[in-house]
Chimera marker file (.cmm) of the C-alpha trace (Angstrom):
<marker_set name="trace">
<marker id="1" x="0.000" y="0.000" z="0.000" r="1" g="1" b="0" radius="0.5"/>
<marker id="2" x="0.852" y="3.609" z="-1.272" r="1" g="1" b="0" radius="0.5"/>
<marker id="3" x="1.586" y="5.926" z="1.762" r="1" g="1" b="0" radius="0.5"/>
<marker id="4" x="0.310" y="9.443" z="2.020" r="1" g="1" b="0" radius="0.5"/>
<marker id="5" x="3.778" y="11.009" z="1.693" r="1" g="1" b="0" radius="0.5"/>
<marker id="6" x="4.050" y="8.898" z="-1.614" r="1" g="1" b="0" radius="0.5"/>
<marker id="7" x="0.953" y="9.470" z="-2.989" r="1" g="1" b="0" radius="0.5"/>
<marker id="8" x="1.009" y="12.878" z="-2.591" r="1" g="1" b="0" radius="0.5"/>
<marker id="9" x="4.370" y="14.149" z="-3.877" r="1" g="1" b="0" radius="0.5"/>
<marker id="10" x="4.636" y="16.620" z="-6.233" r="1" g="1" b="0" radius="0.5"/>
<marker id="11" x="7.757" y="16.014" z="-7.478" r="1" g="1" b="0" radius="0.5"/>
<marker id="12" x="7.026" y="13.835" z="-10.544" r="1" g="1" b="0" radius="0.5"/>
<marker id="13" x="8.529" y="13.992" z="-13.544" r="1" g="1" b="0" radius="0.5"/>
<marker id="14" x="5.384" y="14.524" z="-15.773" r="1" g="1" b="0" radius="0.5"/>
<marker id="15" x="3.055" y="15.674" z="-13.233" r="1" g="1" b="0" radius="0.5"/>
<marker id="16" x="-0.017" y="17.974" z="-14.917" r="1" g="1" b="0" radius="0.5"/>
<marker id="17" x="0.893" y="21.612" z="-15.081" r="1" g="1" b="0" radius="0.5"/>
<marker id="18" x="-2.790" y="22.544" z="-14.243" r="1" g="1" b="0" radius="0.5"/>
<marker id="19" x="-2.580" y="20.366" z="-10.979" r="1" g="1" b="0" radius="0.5"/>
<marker id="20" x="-2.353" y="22.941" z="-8.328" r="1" g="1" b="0" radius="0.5"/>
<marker id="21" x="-1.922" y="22.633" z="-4.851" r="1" g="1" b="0" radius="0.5"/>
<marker id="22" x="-1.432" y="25.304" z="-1.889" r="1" g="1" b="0" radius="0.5"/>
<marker id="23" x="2.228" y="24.499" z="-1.542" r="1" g="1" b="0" radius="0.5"/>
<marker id="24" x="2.503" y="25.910" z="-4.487" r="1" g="1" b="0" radius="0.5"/>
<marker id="25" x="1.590" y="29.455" z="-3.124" r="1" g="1" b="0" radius="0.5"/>
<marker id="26" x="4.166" y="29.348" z="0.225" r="1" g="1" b="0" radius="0.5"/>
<marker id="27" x="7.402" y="31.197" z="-0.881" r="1" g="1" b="0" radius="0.5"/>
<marker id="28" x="9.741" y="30.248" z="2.182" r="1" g="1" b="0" radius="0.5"/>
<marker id="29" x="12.902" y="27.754" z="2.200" r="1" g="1" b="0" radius="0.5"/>
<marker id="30" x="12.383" y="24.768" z="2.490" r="1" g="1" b="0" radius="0.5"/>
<marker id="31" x="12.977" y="23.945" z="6.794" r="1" g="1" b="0" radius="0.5"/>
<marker id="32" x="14.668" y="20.243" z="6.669" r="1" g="1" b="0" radius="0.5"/>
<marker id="33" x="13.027" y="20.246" z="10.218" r="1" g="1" b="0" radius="0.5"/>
<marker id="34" x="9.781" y="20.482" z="9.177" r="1" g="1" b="0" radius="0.5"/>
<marker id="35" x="8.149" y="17.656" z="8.665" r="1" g="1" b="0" radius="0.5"/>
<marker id="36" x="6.130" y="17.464" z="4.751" r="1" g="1" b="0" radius="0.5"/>
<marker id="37" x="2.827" y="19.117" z="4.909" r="1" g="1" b="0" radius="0.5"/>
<marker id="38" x="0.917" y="16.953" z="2.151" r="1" g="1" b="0" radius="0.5"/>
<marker id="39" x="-2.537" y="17.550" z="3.411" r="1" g="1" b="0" radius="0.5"/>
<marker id="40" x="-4.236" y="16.126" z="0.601" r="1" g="1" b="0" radius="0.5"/>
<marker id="41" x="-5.823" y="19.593" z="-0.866" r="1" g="1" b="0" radius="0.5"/>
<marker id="42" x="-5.604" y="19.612" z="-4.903" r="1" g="1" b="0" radius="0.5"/>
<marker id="43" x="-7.536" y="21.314" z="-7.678" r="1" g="1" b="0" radius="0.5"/>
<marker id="44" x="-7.522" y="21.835" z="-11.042" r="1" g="1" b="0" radius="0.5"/>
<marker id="45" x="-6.562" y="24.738" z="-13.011" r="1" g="1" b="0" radius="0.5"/>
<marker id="46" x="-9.264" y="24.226" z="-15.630" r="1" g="1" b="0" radius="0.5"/>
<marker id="47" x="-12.144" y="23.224" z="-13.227" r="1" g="1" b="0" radius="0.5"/>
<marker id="48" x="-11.278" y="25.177" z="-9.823" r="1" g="1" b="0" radius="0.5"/>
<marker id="49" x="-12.149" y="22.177" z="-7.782" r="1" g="1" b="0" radius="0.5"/>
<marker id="50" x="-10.760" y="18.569" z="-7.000" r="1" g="1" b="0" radius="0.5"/>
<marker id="51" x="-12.356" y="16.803" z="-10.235" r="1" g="1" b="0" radius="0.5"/>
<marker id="52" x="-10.444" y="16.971" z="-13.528" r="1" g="1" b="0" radius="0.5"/>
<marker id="53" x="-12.389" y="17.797" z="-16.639" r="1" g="1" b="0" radius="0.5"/>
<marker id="54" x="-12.432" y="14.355" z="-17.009" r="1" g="1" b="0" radius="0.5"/>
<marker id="55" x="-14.732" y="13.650" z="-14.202" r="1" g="1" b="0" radius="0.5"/>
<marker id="56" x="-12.237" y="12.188" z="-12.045" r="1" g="1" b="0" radius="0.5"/>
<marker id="57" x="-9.914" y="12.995" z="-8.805" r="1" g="1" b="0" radius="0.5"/>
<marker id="58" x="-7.175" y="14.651" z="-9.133" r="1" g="1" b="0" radius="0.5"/>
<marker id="59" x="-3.912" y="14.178" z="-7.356" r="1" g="1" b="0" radius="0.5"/>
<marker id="60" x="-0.307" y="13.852" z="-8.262" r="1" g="1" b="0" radius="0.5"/>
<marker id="61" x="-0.463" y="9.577" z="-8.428" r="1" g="1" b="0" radius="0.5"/>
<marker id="62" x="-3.607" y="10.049" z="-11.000" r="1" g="1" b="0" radius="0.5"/>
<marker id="63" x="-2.420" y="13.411" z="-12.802" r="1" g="1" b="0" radius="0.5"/>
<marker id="64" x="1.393" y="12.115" z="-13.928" r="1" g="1" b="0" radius="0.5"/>
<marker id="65" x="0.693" y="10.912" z="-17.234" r="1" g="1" b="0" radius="0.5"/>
<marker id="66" x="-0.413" y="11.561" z="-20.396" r="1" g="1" b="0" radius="0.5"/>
<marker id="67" x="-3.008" y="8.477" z="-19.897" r="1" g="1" b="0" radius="0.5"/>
<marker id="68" x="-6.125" y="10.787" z="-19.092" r="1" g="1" b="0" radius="0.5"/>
<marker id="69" x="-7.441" y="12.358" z="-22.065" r="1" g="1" b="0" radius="0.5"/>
<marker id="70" x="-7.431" y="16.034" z="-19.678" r="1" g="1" b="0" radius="0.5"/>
<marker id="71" x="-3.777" y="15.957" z="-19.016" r="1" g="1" b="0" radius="0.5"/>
<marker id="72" x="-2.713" y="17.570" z="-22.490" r="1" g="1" b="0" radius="0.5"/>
<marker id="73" x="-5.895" y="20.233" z="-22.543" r="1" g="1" b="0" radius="0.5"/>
<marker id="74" x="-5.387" y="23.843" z="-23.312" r="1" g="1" b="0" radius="0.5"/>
<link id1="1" id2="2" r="1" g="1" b="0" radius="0.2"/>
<link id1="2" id2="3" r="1" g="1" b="0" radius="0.2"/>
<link id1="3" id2="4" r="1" g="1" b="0" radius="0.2"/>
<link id1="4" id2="5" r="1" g="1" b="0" radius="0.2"/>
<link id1="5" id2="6" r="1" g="1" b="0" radius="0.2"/>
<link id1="6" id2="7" r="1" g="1" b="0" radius="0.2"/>
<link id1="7" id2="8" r="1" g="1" b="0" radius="0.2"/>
<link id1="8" id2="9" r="1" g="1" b="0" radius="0.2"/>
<link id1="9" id2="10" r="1" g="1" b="0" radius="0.2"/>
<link id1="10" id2="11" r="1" g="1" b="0" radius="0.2"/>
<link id1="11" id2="12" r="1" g="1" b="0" radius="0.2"/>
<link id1="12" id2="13" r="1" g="1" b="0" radius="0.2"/>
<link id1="13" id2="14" r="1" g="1" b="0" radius="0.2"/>
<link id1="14" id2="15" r="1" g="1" b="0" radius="0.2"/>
<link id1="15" id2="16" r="1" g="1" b="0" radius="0.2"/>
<link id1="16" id2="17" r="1" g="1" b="0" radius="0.2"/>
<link id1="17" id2="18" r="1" g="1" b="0" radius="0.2"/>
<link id1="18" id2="19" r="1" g="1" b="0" radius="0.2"/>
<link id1="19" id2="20" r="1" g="1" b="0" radius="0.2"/>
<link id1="20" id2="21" r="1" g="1" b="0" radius="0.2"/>
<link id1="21" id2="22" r="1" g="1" b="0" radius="0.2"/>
<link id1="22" id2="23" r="1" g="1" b="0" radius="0.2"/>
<link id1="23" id2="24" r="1" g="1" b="0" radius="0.2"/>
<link id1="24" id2="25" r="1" g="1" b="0" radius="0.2"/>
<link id1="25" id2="26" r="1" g="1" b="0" radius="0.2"/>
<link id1="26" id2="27" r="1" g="1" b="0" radius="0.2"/>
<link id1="27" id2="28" r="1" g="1" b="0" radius="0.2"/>
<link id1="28" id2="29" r="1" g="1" b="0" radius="0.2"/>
<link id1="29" id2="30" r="1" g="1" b="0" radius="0.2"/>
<link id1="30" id2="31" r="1" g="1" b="0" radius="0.2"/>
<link id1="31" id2="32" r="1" g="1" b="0" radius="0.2"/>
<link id1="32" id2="33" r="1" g="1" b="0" radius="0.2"/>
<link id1="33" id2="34" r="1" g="1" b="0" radius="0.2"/>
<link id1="34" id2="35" r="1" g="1" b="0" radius="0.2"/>
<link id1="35" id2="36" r="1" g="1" b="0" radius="0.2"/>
<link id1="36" id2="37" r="1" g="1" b="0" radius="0.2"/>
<link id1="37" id2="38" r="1" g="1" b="0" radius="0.2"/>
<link id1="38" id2="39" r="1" g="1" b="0" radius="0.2"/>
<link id1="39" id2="40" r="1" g="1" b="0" radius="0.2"/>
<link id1="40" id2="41" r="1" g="1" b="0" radius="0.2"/>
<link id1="41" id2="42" r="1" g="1" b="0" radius="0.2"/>
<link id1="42" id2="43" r="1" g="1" b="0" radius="0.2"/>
<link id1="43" id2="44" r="1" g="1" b="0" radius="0.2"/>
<link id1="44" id2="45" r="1" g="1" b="0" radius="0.2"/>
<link id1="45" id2="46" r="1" g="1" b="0" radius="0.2"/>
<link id1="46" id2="47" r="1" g="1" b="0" radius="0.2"/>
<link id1="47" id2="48" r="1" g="1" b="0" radius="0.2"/>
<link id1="48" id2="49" r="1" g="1" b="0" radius="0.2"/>
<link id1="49" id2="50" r="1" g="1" b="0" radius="0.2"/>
<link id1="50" id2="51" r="1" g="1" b="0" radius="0.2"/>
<link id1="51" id2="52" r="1" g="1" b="0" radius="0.2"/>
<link id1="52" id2="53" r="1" g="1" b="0" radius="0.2"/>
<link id1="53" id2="54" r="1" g="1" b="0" radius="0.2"/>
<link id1="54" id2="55" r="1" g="1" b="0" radius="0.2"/>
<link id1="55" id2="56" r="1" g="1" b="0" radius="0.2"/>
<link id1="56" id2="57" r="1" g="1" b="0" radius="0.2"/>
<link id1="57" id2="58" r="1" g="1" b="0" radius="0.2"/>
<link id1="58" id2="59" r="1" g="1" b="0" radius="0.2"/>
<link id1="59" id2="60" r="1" g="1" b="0" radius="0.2"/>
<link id1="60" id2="61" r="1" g="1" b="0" radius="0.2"/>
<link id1="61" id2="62" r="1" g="1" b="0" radius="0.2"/>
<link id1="62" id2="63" r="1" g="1" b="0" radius="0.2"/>
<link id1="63" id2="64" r="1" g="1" b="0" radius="0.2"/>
<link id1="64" id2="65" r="1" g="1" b="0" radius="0.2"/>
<link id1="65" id2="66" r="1" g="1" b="0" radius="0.2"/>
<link id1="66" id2="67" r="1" g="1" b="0" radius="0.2"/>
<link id1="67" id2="68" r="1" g="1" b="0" radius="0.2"/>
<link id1="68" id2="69" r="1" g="1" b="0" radius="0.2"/>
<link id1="69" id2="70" r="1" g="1" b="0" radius="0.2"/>
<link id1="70" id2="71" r="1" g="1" b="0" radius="0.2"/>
<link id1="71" id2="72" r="1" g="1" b="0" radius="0.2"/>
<link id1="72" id2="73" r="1" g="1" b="0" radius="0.2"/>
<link id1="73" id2="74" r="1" g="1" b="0" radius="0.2"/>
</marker_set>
C-alpha cells in the first residue's frame, strides 16, 4: 500500500501543469526540520475544484501521465 507522503508528492517527472496545490503558493525555504505538509488539498486549473475535466480525482499519483485524455488540454 501507497503511503500518504508517496501518494502525494509533487515532485514527478510529468506531473499535470494545471494540478495545483497550496504548496505551491508558500514562498519560504524549504525547513529540513519540518516535517512534509501533504494535506491532501488539490484542484484543477481548468475546473477550480478537485475533479479533472475528465470527471475524475485529481492528485499527483492520478495526474502524472499523459493516460487521461485532460492531461494535455489547453
Amino acid at each position: 500500500m501507497m503511503t500518504a507522503e508517496e501518494r502525494y508528492a509533487t515532485n514527478r517527472e510529468n506531473l499535470c501543469n494545471y494540478l495545483r496545490w497550496k504548496g505551491m503558493f508558500i514562498w519560504a525555504e524549504k525547513d529540513p526540520t519540518v516535517g512534509p505538509t501533504s494535506d491532501g488539498f488539490f484542484w484543477c486549473q481548468h475546473t477550480q475544484n478537485c475533479l479533472g475535466p475528465d470527471g475524475k480525482l485529481v492528485e499527483p499519483t492520478r495526474c502524472d501521465s499523459g493516460d487521461r485524455p485532460c492531461h494535455s488540454v489547453e
